[in-house]
C-alpha positions as CSV (number, residue, x, y, z in Angstrom):
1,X,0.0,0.0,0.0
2,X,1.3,3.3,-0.7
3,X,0.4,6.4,1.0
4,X,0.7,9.7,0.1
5,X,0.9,12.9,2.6
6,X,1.4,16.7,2.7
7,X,1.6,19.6,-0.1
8,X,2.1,19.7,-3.2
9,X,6.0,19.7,-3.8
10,X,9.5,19.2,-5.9
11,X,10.3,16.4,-2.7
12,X,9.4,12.8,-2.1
13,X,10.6,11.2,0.7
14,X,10.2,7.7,1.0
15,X,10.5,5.5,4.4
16,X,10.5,1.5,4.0
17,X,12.1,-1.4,2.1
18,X,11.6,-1.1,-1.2
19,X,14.2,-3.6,-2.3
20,X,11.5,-5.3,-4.4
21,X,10.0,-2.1,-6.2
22,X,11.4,-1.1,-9.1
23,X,12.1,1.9,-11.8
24,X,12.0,4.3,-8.6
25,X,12.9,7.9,-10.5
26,X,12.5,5.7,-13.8
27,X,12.5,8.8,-16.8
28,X,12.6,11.8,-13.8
29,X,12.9,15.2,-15.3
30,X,13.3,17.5,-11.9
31,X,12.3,17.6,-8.4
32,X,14.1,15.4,-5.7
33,X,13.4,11.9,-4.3
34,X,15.1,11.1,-0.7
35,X,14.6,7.2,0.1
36,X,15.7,5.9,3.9
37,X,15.8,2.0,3.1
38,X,16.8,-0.3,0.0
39,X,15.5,-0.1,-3.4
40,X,15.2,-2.4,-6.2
41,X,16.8,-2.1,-9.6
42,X,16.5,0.5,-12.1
43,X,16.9,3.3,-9.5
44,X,17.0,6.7,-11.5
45,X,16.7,4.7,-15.2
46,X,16.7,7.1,-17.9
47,X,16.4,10.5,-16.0
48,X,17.3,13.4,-17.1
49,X,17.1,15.7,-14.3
50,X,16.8,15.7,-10.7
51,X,18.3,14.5,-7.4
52,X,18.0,10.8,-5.7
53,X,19.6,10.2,-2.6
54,X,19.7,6.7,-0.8
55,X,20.5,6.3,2.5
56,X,20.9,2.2,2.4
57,X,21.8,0.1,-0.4
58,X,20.7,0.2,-4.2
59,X,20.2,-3.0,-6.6
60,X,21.9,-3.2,-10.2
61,X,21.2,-1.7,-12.9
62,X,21.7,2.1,-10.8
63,X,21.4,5.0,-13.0
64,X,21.3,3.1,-16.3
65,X,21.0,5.2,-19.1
66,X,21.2,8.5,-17.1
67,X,21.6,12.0,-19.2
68,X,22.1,14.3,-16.7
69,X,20.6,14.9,-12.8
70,X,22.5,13.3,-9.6
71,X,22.0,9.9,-7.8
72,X,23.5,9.7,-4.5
73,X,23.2,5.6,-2.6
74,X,25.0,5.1,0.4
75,X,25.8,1.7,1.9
76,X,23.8,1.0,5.4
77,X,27.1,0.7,7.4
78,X,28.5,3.7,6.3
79,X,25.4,6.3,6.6
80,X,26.8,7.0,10.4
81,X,29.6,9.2,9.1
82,X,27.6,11.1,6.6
83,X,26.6,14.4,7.0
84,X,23.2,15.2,4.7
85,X,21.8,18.0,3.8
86,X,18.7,18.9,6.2
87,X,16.4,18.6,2.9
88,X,17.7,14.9,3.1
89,X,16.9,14.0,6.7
């Protein structure tokens, strides 16, 4: 089940496992999508703008055929050190 909340916005931000969804960002052209667990494969496919930042691990296939934007995936031991941007947390 998915559940949406709060205004209207250029953010998602995404709490759960999502290590079986995939195409997350697939063909994204702007805004931002902050995820705080795993996420299946395809993760940012075919954007061409925008920001993904994950704060666990990523499946294959990251990024794959990306034009331009950023994709940020961090593995789950090493999110302790990090220091995100508030927009992030």
């Amino acid at each position: 089940m998915l559940e949406v909340q709060g205004e209207k916005s250029g953010l998602i931000h995404i709490v759960g496992d999502l290590s079986h969804v995939k195409k997350i960002g697939y063909g994204m052209t702007r805004g931002r999508i902050a995820i705080e667990d795993d996420v299946g494969m395809h993760l940012g496919a075919t954007m061409s703008s925008g920001e993904i930042v994950v704060e666990a691990n990523a499946s294959d296939w990251l990024g794959a055929e990306m034009r331009r934007g950023t994709v940020i995936a961090f593995q789950e031991d090493r999110i302790e050190a990090l220091q995100l941007l508030p927009t992030f947390r």
